[in-house]
C-alpha positions in Angstrom: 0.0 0.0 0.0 1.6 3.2 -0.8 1.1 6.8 0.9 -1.3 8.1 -1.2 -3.9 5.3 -0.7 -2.9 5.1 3.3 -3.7 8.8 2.8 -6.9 8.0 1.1 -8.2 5.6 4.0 -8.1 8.1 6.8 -11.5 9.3 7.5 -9.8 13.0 7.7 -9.2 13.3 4.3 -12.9 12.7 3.2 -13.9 15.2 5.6 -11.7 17.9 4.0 -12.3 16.8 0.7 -16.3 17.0 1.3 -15.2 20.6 3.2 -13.5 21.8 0.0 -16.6 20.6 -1.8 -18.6 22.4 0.0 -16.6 25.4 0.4 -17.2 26.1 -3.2 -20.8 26.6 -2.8 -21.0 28.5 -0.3 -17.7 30.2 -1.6 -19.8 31.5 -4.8 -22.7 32.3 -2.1 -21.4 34.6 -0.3 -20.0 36.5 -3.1 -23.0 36.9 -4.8 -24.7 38.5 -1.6 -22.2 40.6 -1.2 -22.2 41.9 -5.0 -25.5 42.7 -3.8 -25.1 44.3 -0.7 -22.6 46.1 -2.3 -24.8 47.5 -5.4 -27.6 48.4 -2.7 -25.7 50.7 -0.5 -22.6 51.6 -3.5 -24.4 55.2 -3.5 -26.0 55.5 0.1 -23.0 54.8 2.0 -19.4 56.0 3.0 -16.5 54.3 1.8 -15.7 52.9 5.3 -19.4 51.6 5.2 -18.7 49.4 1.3 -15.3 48.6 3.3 -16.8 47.3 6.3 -18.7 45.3 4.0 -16.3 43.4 2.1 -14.3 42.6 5.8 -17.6 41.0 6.8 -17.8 38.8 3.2 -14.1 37.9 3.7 -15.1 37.0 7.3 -17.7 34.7 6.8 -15.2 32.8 3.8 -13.2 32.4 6.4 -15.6 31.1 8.8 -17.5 29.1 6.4 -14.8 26.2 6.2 -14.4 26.1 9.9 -18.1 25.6 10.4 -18.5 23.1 7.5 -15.7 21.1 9.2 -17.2 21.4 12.4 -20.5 20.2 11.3 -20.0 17.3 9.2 -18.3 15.9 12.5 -15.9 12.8 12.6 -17.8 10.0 11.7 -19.5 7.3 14.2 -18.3 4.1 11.4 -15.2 2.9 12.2 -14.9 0.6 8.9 -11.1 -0.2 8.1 -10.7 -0.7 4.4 -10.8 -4.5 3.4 -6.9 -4.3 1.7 -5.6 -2.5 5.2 -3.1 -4.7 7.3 -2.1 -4.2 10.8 1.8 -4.2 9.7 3.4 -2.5 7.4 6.2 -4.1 5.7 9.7 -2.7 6.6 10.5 -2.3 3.2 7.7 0.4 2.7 10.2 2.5 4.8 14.0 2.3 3.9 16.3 2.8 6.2 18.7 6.0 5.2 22.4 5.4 4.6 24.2 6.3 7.5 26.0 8.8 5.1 22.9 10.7 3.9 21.4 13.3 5.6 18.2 12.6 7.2 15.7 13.9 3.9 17.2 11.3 1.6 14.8 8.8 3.1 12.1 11.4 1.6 13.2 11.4 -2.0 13.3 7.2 -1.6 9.8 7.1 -0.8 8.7 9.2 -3.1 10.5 7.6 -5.6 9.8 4.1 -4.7 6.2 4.5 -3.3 4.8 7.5 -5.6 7.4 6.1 -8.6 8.3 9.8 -8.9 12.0 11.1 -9.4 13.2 14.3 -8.0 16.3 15.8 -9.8 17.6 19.3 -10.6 18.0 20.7 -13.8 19.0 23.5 -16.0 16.9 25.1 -18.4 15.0 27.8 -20.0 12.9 30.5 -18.2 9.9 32.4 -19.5 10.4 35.4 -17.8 7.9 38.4 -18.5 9.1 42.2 -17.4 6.5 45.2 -17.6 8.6 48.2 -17.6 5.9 51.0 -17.1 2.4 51.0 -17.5 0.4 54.1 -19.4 -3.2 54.2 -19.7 -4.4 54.0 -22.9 -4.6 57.3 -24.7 -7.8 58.0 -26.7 -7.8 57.4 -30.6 
């Protein structure tokens, strides 16, 4: 079993992942009240009113997740998944050559468990530089 499906059995990671779900909702939500809210009182109010406004939106995003997290509540089914073992072989975790620094043992496991291969290389860069911006003049 490799990290990403021991990562997939925890009951944790459902829970986050049906948080992020929902976040999105509720995400889109709470923007579209406040684009509201905001048209409503754009010309009745003072700038510190339109900015108190958007600290209250940003508020709630924030709070949203927590909430969501809170409510779907660990779950009462404690089912382990059918291909879970009580061991886990020792060579899922390699022991690091005495030599090596203690994050080699990282770059085995990803390699071995993940089959990805971390190197460095050298190549081109896109780089983009804006020297000065203008507004457009009219035509």
């Amino acid at each position: 079993m490799n990290a990403i499906q021991m990562l997939g059995s925890e009951p944790w990671v459902e829970r986050l992942g049906w948080t992020l779900v929902h976040f999105f909702w509720q995400g889109a939500l709470i923007a579209v009240l406040y684009a509201a809210a905001r048209r409503w009182i754009e010309r009745r109010s003072s700038p510190n009113a339109r900015y108190l406004l958007a600290c209250a939106a940003l508020a709630t995003m924030m709070a949203a997740p927590v909430a969501t997290w809170s409510t779907l509540g660990p779950s009462n089914e404690v089912t382990p998944p059918a291909n879970r073992t009580s061991t886990i072989p020792a060579a899922a975790f390699p022991a690091p050559a005495p030599t090596d620094p203690d994050h080699a043992n990282v770059y085995a496991a990803l390699q071995e468990q993940l089959g990805l291969k971390l190197g460095s290389a050298k190549g081109p860069v896109e780089v983009l530089v804006i020297d000065r911006v203008e507004r457009p003049g009219e035509n």
